[in-house]
C-alpha positions as CSV (number, residue, x, y, z in Angstrom):
1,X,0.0,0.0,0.0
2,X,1.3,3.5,-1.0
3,X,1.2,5.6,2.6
4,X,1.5,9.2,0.8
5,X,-2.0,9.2,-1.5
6,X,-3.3,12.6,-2.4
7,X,-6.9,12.7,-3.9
8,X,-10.4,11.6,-2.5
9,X,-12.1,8.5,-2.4
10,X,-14.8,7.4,-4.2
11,X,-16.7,7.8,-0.8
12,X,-15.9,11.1,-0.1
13,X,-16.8,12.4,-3.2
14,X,-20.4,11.1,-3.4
15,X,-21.1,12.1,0.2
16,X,-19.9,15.6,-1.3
17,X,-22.3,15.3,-4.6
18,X,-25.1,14.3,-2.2
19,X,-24.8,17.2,0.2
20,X,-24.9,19.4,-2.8
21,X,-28.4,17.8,-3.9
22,X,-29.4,18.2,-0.7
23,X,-29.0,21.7,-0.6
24,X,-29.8,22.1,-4.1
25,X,-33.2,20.5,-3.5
26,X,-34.1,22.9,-0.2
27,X,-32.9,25.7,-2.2
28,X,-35.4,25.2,-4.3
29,X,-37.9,24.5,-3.0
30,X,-37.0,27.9,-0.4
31,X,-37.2,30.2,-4.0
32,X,-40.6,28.8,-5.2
33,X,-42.3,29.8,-1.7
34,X,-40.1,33.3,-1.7
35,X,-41.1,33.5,-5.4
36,X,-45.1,32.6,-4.6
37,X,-45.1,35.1,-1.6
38,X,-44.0,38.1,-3.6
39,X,-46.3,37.6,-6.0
40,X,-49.5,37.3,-3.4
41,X,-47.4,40.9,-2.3
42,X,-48.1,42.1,-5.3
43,X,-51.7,41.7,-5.4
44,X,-52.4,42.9,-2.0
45,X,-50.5,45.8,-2.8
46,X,-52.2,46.3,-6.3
47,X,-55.1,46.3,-4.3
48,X,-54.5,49.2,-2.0
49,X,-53.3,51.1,-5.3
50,X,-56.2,50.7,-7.3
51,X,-58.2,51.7,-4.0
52,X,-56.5,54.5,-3.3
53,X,-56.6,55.7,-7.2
54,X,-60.2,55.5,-7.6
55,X,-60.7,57.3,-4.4
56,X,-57.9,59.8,-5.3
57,X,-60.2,60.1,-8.5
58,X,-63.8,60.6,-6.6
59,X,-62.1,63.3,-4.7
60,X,-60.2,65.5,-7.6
61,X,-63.8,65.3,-9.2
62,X,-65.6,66.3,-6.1
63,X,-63.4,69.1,-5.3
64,X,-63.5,70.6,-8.9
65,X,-60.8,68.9,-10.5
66,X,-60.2,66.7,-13.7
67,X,-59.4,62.9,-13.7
68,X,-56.3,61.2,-14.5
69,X,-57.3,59.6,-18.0
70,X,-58.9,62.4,-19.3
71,X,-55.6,64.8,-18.5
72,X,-53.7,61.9,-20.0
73,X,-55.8,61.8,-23.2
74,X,-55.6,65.7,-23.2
75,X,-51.4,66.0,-23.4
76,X,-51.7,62.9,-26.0
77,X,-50.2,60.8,-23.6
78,X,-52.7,58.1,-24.3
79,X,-54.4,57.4,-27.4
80,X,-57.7,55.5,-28.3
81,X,-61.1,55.5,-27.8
82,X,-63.3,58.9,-28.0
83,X,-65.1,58.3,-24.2
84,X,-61.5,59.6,-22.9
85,X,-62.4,63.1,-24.3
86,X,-66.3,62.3,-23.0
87,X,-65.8,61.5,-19.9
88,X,-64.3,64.2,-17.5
89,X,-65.6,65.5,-14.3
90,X,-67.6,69.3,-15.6
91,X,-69.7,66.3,-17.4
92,X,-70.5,64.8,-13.4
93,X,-72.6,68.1,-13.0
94,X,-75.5,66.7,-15.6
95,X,-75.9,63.2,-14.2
96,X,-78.2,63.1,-11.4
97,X,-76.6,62.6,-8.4
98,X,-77.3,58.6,-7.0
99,X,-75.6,58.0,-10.9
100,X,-72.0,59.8,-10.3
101,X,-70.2,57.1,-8.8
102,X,-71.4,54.2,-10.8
103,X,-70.8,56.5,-14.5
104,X,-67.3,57.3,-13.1
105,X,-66.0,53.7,-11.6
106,X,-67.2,52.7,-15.1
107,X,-64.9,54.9,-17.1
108,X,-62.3,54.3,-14.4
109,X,-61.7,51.3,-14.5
110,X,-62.5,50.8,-17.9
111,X,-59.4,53.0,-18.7
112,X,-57.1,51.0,-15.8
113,X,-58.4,47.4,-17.9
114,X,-57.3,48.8,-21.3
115,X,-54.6,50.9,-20.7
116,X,-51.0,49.9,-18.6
117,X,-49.9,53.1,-17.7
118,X,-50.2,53.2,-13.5
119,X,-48.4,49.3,-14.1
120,X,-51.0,46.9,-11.8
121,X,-49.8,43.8,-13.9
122,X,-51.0,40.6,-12.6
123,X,-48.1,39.1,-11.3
124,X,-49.8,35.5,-11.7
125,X,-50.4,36.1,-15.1
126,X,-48.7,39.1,-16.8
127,X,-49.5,38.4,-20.5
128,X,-53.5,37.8,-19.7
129,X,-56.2,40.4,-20.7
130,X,-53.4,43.2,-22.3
131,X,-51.4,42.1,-18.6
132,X,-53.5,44.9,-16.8
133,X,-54.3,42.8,-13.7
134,X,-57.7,45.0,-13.2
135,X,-61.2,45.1,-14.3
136,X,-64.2,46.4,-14.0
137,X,-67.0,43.8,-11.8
138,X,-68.0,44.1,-8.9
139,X,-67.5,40.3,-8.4
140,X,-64.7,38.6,-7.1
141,X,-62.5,36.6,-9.6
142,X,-63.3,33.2,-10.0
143,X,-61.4,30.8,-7.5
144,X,-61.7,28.0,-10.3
145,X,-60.4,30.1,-12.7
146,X,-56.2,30.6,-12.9
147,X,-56.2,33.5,-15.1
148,X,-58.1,35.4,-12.8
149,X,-56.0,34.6,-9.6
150,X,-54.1,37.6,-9.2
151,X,-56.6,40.4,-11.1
152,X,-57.7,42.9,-9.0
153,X,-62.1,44.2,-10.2
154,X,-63.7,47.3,-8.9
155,X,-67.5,47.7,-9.7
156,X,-70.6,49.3,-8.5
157,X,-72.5,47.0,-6.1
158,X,-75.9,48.6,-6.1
159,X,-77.0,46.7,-3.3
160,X,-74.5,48.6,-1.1
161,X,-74.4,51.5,-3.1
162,X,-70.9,51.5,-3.0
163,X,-68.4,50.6,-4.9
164,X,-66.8,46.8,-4.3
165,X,-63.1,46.1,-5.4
166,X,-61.7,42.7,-5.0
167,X,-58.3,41.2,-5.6
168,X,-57.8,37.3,-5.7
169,X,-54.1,35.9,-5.0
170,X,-55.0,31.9,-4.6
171,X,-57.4,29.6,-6.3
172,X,-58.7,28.9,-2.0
173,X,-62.5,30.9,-1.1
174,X,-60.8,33.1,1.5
175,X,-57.9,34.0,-0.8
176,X,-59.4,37.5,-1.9
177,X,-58.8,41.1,-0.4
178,X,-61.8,43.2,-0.4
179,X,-62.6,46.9,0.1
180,X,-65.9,48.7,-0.3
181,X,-65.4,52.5,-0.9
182,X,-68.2,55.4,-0.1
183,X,-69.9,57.3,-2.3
184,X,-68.2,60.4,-1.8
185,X,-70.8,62.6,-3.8
């Protein structure tokens, strides 16, 4: 037997290879959940964004201002469909007053659906529905549907008189976020 060897055994190395898939495996494993939870982030945080947009929107009307898409379509910014020049807040002043909220969540979130530019992608499923993540129902998204998981819909409920958003990050019943806003008019 030779008493100066250098080198590894056979042993040694496939304890070394199997540590490796150990950690591999965990690793993993680790970066799906990390990856899963950032995406259910998302959504609860495009949730509070789109709330806080809409009611950033009911107030700028309320208080004599103009909305976002309509001073978008204005500077060109946007392009499209004729109801961005229609629908601006000095119209609000000829629709009778229980109407107001329901014609301007409409438009709102009509606009939000067809047009990326405040970025609420749905994180689930970026390239579904133009990748908007938002719509306009005042539904939650299906549980049994995946491209929904992740969307966040904001619609009038008229049996609250309010209006109803709700964003869905897992296909489970209580996997939603909800958050009825007043009417401020």
């Amino acid at each position: 037997m030779v008493g100066n060897s250098k080198g590894f055994t056979l042993i040694e190395l496939l304890v070394v290879v199997a540590i490796i898939g150990v950690l591999a495996a965990v690793g993993v494993v680790a970066f799906n959940g990390f990856i899963n939870n950032s995406k259910i982030n998302t959504v609860k945080s495009n949730h509070k964004s789109v709330v806080k947009y809409i009611q950033t929107e009911f107030i700028k009307c309320d208080y004599g201002g103009e909305i976002d898409f309509h001073e978008r379509w204005k500077r060109g910014e946007i392009q499209g469909d004729s109801y961005l020049e229609d629908v601006n807040c000095a119209r609000l002043a000829s629709i009778n007053q229980s109407n107001k909220m329901r014609f301007l969540i409409d438009y709102i979130m009509g606009f939000l659906g067809n047009y990326d530019v405040m970025g609420f992608t749905n994180p689930f499923n970026p390239g579904y529905d133009k990748g908007t993540g938002v719509g306009g129902n005042s539904d939650c998204p299906d549980a049994n549907n995946s491209t929904t998981i992740g969307e966040t819909w904001c619609g009038y409920d008229q049996g609250k008189n309010k209006v109803h958003c709700c964003s869905r990050f897992g296909p489970e019943e209580n996997d939603i976020v909800q958050t009825y806003i007043n009417d401020p008019f």
